[in-house]
VEXROVO-845269 format. One record per residue (C-alpha): chain; x, y, z; residue number from 1. Coordinates in steps of 0.05 Angstrom, whole numbers, always signed. Layout:
<fitis>
A / X / Y / Z / NUM
...
</fitis>
This chain:
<fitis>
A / -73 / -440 / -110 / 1
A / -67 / -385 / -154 / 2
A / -136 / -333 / -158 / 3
A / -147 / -294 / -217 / 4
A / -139 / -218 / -188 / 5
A / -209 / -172 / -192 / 6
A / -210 / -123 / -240 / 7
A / -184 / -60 / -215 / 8
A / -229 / -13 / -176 / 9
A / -173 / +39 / -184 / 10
A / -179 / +31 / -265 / 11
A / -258 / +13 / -279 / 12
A / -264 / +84 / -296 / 13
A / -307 / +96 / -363 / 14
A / -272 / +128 / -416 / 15
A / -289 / +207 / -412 / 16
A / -340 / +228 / -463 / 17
A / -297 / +301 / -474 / 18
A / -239 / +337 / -449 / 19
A / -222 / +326 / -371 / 20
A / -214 / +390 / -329 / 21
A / -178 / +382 / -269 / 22
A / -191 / +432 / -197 / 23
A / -179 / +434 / -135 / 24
A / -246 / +395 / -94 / 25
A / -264 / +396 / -31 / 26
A / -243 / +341 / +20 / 27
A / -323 / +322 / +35 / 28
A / -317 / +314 / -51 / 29
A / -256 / +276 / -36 / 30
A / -286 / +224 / +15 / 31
A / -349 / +219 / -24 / 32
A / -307 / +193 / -81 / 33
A / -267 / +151 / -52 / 34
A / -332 / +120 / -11 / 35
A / -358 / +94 / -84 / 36
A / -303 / +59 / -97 / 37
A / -283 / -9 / -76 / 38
A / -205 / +0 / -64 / 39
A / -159 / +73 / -65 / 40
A / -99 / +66 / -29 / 41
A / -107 / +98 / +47 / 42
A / -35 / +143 / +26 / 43
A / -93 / +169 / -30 / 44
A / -147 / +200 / +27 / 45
A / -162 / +268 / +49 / 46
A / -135 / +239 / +121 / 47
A / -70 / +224 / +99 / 48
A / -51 / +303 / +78 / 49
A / -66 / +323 / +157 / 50
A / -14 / +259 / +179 / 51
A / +38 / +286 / +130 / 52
A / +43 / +360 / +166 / 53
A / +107 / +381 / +138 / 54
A / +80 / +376 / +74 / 55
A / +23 / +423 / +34 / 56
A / -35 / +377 / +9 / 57
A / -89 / +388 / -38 / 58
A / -145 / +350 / -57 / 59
A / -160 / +352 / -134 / 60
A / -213 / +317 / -176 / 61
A / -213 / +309 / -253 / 62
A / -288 / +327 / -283 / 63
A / -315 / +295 / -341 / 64
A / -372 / +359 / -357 / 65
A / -395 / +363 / -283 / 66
A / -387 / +290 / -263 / 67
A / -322 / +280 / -222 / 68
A / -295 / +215 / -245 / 69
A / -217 / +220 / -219 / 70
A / -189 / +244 / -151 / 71
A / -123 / +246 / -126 / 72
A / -88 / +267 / -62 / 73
A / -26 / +323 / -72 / 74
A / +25 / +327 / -23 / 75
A / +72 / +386 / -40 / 76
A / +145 / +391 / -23 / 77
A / +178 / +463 / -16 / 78
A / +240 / +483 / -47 / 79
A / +281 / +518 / +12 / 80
A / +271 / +593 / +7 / 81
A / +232 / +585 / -61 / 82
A / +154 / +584 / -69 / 83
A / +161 / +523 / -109 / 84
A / +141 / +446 / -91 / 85
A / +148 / +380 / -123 / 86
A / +79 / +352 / -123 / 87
A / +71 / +284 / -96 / 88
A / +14 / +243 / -102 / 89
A / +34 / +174 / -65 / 90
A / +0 / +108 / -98 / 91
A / -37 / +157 / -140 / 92
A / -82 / +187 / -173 / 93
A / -150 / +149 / -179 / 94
A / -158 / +161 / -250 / 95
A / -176 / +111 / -305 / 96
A / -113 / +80 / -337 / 97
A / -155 / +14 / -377 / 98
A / -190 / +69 / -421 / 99
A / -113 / +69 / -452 / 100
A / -110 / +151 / -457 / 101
A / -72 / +167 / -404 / 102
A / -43 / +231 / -433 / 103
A / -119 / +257 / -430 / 104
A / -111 / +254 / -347 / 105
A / -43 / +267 / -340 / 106
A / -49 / +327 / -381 / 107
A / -93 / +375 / -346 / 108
A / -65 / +343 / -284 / 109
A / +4 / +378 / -306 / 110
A / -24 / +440 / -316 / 111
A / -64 / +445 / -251 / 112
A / -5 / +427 / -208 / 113
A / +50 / +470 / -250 / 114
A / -8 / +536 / -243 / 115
A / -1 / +508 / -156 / 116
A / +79 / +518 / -171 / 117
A / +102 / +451 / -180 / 118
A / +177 / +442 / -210 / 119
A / +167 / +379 / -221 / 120
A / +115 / +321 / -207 / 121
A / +115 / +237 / -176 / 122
A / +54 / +197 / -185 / 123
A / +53 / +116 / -162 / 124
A / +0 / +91 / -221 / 125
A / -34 / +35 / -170 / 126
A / -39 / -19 / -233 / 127
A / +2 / -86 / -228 / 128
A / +43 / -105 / -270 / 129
A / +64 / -173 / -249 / 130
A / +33 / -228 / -204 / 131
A / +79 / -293 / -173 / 132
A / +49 / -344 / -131 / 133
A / +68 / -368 / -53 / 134
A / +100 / -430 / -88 / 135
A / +138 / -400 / -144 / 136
A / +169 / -352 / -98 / 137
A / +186 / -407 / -47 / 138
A / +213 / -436 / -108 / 139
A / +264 / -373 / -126 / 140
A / +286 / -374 / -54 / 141
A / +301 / -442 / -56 / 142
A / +342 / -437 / -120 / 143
A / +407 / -421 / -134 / 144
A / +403 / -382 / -200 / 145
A / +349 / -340 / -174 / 146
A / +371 / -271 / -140 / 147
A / +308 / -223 / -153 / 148
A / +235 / -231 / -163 / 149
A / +236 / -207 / -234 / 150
A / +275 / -262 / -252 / 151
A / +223 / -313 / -241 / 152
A / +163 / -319 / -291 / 153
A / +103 / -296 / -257 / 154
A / +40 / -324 / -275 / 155
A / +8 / -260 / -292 / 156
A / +24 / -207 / -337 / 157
A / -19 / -143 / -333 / 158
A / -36 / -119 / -406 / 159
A / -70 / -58 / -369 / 160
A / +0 / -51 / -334 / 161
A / +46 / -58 / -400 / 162
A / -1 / -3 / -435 / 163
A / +3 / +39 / -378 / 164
A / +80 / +31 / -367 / 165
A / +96 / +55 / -440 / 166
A / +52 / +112 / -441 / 167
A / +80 / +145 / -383 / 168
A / +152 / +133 / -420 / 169
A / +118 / +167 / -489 / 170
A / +91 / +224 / -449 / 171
A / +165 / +235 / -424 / 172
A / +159 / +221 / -347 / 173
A / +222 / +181 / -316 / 174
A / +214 / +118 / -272 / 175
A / +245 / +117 / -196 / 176
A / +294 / +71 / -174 / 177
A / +315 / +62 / -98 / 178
A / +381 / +75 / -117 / 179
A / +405 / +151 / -143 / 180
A / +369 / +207 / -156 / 181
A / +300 / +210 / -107 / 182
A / +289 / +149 / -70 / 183
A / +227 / +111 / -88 / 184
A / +182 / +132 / -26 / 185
A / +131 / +74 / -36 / 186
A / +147 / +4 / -51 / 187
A / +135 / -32 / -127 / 188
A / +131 / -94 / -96 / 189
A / +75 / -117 / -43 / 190
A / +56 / -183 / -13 / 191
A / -27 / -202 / -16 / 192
A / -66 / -248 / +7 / 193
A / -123 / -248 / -36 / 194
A / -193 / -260 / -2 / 195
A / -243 / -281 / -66 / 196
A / -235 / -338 / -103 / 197
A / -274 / -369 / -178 / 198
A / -347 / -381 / -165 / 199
A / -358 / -445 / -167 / 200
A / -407 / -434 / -219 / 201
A / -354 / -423 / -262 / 202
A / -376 / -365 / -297 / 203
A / -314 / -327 / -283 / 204
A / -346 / -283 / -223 / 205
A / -303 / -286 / -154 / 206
A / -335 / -309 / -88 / 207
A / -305 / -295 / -17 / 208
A / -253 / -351 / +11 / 209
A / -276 / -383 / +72 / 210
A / -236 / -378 / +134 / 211
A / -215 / -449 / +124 / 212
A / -196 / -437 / +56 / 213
A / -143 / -380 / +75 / 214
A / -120 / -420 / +129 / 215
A / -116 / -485 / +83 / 216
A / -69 / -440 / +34 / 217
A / -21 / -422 / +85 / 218
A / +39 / -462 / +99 / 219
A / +47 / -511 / +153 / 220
A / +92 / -470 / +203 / 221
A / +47 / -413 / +200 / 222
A / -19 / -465 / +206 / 223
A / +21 / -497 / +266 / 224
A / +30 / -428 / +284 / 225
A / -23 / -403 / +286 / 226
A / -56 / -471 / +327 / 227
A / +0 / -458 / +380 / 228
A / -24 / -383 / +390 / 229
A / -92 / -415 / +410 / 230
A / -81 / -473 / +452 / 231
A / -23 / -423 / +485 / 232
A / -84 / -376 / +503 / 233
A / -59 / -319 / +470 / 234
A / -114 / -269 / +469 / 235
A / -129 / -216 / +404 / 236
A / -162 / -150 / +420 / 237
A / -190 / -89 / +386 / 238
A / -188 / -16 / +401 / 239
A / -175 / +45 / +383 / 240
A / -169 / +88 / +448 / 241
A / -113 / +125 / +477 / 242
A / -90 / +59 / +521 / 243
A / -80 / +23 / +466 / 244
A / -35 / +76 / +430 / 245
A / +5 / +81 / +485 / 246
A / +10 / +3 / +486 / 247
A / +28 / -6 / +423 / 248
A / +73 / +55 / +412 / 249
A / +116 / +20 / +484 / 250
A / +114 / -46 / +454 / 251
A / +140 / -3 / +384 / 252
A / +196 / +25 / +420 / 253
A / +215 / -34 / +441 / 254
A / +219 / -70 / +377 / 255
A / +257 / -13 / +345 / 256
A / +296 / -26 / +397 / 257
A / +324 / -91 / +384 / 258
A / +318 / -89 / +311 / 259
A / +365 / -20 / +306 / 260
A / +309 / +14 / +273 / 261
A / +294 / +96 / +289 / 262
A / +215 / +87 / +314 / 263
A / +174 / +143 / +301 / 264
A / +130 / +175 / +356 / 265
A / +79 / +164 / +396 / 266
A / +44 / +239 / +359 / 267
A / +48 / +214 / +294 / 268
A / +6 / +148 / +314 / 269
A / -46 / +193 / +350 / 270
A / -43 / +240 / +285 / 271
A / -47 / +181 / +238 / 272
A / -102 / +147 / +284 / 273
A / -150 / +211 / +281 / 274
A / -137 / +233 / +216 / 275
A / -165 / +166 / +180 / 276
A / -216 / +147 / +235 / 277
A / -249 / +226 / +220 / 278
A / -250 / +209 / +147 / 279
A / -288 / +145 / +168 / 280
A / -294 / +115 / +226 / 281
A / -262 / +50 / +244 / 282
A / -215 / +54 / +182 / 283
A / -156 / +50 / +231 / 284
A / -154 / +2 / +284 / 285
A / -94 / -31 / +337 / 286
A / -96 / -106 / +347 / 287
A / -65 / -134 / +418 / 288
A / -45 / -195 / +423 / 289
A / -41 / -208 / +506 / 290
A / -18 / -277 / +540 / 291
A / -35 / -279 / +612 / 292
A / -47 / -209 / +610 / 293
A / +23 / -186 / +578 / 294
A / +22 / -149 / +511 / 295
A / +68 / -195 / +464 / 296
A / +49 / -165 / +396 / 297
A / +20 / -107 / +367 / 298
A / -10 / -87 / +294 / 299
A / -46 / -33 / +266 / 300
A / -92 / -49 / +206 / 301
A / -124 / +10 / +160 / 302
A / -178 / -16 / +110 / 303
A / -208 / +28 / +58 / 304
A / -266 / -3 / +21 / 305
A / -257 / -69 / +5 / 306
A / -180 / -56 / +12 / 307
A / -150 / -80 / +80 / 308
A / -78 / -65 / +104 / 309
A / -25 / -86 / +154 / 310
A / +8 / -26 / +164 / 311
A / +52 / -21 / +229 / 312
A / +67 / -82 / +279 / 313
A / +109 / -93 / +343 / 314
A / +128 / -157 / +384 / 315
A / +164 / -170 / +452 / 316
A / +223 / -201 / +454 / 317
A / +200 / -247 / +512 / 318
A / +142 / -305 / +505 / 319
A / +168 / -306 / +427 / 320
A / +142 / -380 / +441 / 321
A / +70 / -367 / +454 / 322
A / +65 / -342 / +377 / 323
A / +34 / -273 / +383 / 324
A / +50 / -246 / +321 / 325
A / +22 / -300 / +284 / 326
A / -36 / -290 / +326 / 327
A / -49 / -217 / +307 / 328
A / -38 / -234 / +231 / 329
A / -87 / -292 / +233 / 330
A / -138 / -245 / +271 / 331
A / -134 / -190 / +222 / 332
A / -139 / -231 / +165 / 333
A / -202 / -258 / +198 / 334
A / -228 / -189 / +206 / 335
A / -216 / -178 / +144 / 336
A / -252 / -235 / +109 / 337
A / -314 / -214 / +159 / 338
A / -310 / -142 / +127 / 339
A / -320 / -170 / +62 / 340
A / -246 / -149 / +35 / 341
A / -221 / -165 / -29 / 342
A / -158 / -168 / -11 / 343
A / -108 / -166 / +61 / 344
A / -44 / -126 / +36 / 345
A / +16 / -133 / +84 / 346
A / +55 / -79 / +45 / 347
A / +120 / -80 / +18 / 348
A / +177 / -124 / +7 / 349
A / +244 / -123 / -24 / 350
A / +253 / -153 / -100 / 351
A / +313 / -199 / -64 / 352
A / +310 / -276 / -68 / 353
A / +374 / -289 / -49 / 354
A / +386 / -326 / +15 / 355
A / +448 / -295 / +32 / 356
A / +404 / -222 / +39 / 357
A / +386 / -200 / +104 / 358
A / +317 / -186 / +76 / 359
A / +302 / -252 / +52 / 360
A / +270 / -261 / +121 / 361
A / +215 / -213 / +115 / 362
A / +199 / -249 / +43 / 363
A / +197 / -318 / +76 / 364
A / +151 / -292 / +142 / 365
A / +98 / -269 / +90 / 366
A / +103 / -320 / +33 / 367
A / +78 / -371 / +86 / 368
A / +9 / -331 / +90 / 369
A / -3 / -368 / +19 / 370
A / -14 / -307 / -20 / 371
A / +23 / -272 / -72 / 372
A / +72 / -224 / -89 / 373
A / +53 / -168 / -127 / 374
A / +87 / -113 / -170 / 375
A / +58 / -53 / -185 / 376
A / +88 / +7 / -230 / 377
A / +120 / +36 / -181 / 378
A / +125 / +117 / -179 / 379
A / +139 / +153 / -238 / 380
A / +175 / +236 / -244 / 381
A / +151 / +290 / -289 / 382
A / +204 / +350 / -288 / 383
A / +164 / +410 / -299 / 384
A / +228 / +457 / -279 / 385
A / +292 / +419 / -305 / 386
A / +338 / +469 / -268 / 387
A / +304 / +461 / -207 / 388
A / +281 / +383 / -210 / 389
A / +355 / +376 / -216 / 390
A / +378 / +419 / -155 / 391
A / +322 / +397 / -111 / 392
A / +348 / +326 / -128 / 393
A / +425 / +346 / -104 / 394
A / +390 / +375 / -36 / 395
A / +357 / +313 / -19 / 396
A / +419 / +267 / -38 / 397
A / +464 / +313 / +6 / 398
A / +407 / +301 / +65 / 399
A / +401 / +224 / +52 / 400
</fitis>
C-alpha cells in the first residue's frame, strides 16, 4: 500500500507579505518555533549546536515585519588560522520553499551568514523529491537491469521538490555528491514508514494507521519476526538514565566491534542525550531489548513533533535467534504510533540496488518494515569566498 505523503510541515509556510530580515534569535525563540510545528529535523534544534562542540552554532530566524516565520540552526566550520567558517545548516533551514520564492529566504540568509564570516555556505532543503514503494524497491533488487534507486519510477514526483531543485541551480548554489569535493554529510535518501493513512471518508484527509495495519504492511519475515521476539520472551524497555547509556554504549562497542566500524563514545551519547532531552524532555530515549535478563539489542529513538527517528542501534552477537532487534524496531514503531507520529524515519540508505553491493543488506532489513524510500534534495553549496571555498575544499580532501 502506497499512502499519499502529508503536506510538508517544513514548507506550509505562508508566503511573506514584504521583505524577510534575517537575525540572530534566541534559542528559547528557537524551541518555541520549532514547538509549533509538526516536523523539523532534530539535526535543525537548538540541542543539536551543544552535541556538535567543535563547531560554532547560531540560531537564526527569518522575520516577516515582527512575526518570525523561518528558523534555522548554523553550525560554523573554521578555516585553520583564519576567522572564517563555512556555515552549515544540516537538513535545513525551516523556511517556506511551496511559496516558490526561494531567493526571497535565501537572500538575506546570505547576507546574515557572510556579515558572521562565512566563505561559503551548505543547506539540506528538507523537501522530497521522489517517493518508491516497499514493493517497487523489492522489485529493483530483484531485477537485473536495476543498479540504483533512481532508475526505478517512483510513484511520486514532488512538484514542490522540482521547483525547489531549479531555483537553487538559478540562484547559483552547487549540489553535493558523496564522491569529490565535500562529502555529502547527510543522506538524500531515507527509508519511512509512514503512520497516517486516507480517511476513510474519502475526503482526502489522513487518519492514523492502526497497529495492525503497520504490522499487516510489513513483510512476512519481519511479521514472523517480530512473533518470534514475543513468544521467545524478549523483553523492550525504556529509559533514559545513566545505566542505560552505559548499556547501550557496551552493547555499541561491541557491535562496532564485529562490524569493523570506529564507535563513537560513550560522552557524545551523554552529550547528545542531555542536549535534546533539555530542549524537551523525552525527545531522546534508549530502547533495551533483554531476554532472560541479557541485553541483546539496543536503539535510541529521537522524535520531534510529529517526526519520530531511529537514530543509533546495537545488537549482540549471541541469542541472534531470539530476534531482538526486530523487537526494538517493532516497539518503537509502536511508540511511535501511540505519540501520534506522522511518520517513523529509520534514516538513511544508500541509492544501491544491486545485489552484488555490500549495502544492499541494510536496503533489504528496512524495505521489509513496508514503508518507503524516500529522496529528498539532498545538501546544496553557496561559495561566498571562491578562493577560500576552494582551499578549504583541498584541506578536507587531504584529511578524508
Amino acid at each position: 500500500m502506497t499512502t499519499p505523503p502529508l503536506t510538508s510541515p517544513q514548507t506550509a509556510v505562508p508566503a511573506p507579505s514584504g521583505p524577510l530580515a534575517v537575525r540572530t534569535i534566541s534559542a528559547d525563540e528557537h524551541r518555541s518555533f520549532v514547538a509549533s510545528r509538526r516536523s523539523v529535523s532534530f539535526l535543525q534544534t537548538p540541542g543539536w549546536g551543544a552535541v556538535k562542540a567543535e563547531w560554532r552554532h547560531e540560531s537564526i530566524g527569518w522575520f516577516d515585519g515582527t512575526e518570525l516565520v523561518g528558523a534555522a540552526l548554523v553550525l560554523y566550520r573554521q578555516v585553520p588560522r583564519l576567522k572564517r567558517y563555512l556555515a552549515y545548516l544540516p537538513e535545513g533551514p525551516v523556511i517556506g520553499y511551496a511559496d516558490g520564492e526561494l531567493a526571497a529566504w535565501l537572500t538575506p540568509m546570505t547576507a546574515h551568514l557572510k556579515r558572521q564570516g562565512a566563505f561559503g555556505i551548505r543547506i539540506g532543503p528538507p523537501v522530497v523529491l521522489h517517493r518508491w514503494d516497499a514493493a517497487g524497491v523489492k522489485e529493483g533488487i530483484a531485477s537485473d537491469e536495476v543498479s540504483r534507486l533512481g532508475e526505478l519510477p517512483p510513484y511520486e514526483r514532488s512538484a514542490e521538490g522540482a521547483t525547489v531543485v531549479s531555483q537553487l541551480h538559478e540562484l547559483g548554489w552547487q549540489k553535493l555528491t558523496a564522491e569529490g569535493g565535500f562529502s555529502a554529510g547527510q543522506p538524500a535518501f531515507n527509508f519511512q514508514i509512514p503512520l497516517r493513512r486516507p480517511s476513510e471518508a474519502g475526503d482526502g484527509t489522513t487518519e492514523p494507521r492502526s497497529e495492525a495495519d503497520v504490522l499487516k504492511g510489513m513483510n512476512q519475515l519481519w511479521r514472523r519476526n517480530v512473533k518470534k521476539a514475543d513468544k521467545a520472551g524478549v523483553e523492550v524497555t525504556t529509559a533514559t538514565d545513566d545505566e542505560a547509556l552505559a548499556a547501550f554504549h557496551e552493547l555499541y562497542v561491541h557491535t562496532a566491534e564485529r562490524d569493523r566500524f570506529t564507535p563513537r563514545p560513550l560522552a557524545y551519547f551523554r552529550t547528545m542525550r542531555d542536549a535534546l532531552n533539555a530542549d524537551e524532555a523525552g525527545r531522546f530515549t534508549f530502547f533495551l531489548a533483554h531476554h532472560e535478563g541479557e541485553l541483546v539489542a539496543a536503539t535510541i529513538a529521537i522524535r520531534v513533533g510529529a517526526h519520530y527517528w531511529y537514530s543509533y542501534g546495537a545488537s549482540s552477537t549471541v541469542k541472534r535467534d531470539v530476534r531482538g532487534s526486530n523487537a526494538v524496531q517493532w516497539a518503537m514503531i509502536r511508540a511511535a504510533l501511540d505519540a501520534g507520529c506522522d511518520v517513523y524515519d529509520l534514516r538513511g540508505i544508500t541509492e544501491t540496488l544491486d545485489a552484488d553491493d555490500a549495502h544492499v543488506g541494510l536496503i533489504q532489513f528496512k524495505v521489509g518494515t513496508g514503508g518507503e524510500a524516500v529522496e529528498y534534495a539532498g545538501e546544496w553549496d553557496l561559495p561566498v569566498n571562491r578562493l577560500l571555498y576552494r582551499a578549504f575544499d583541498l584541506y578536507m580532501n587531504r584529511r578524508g
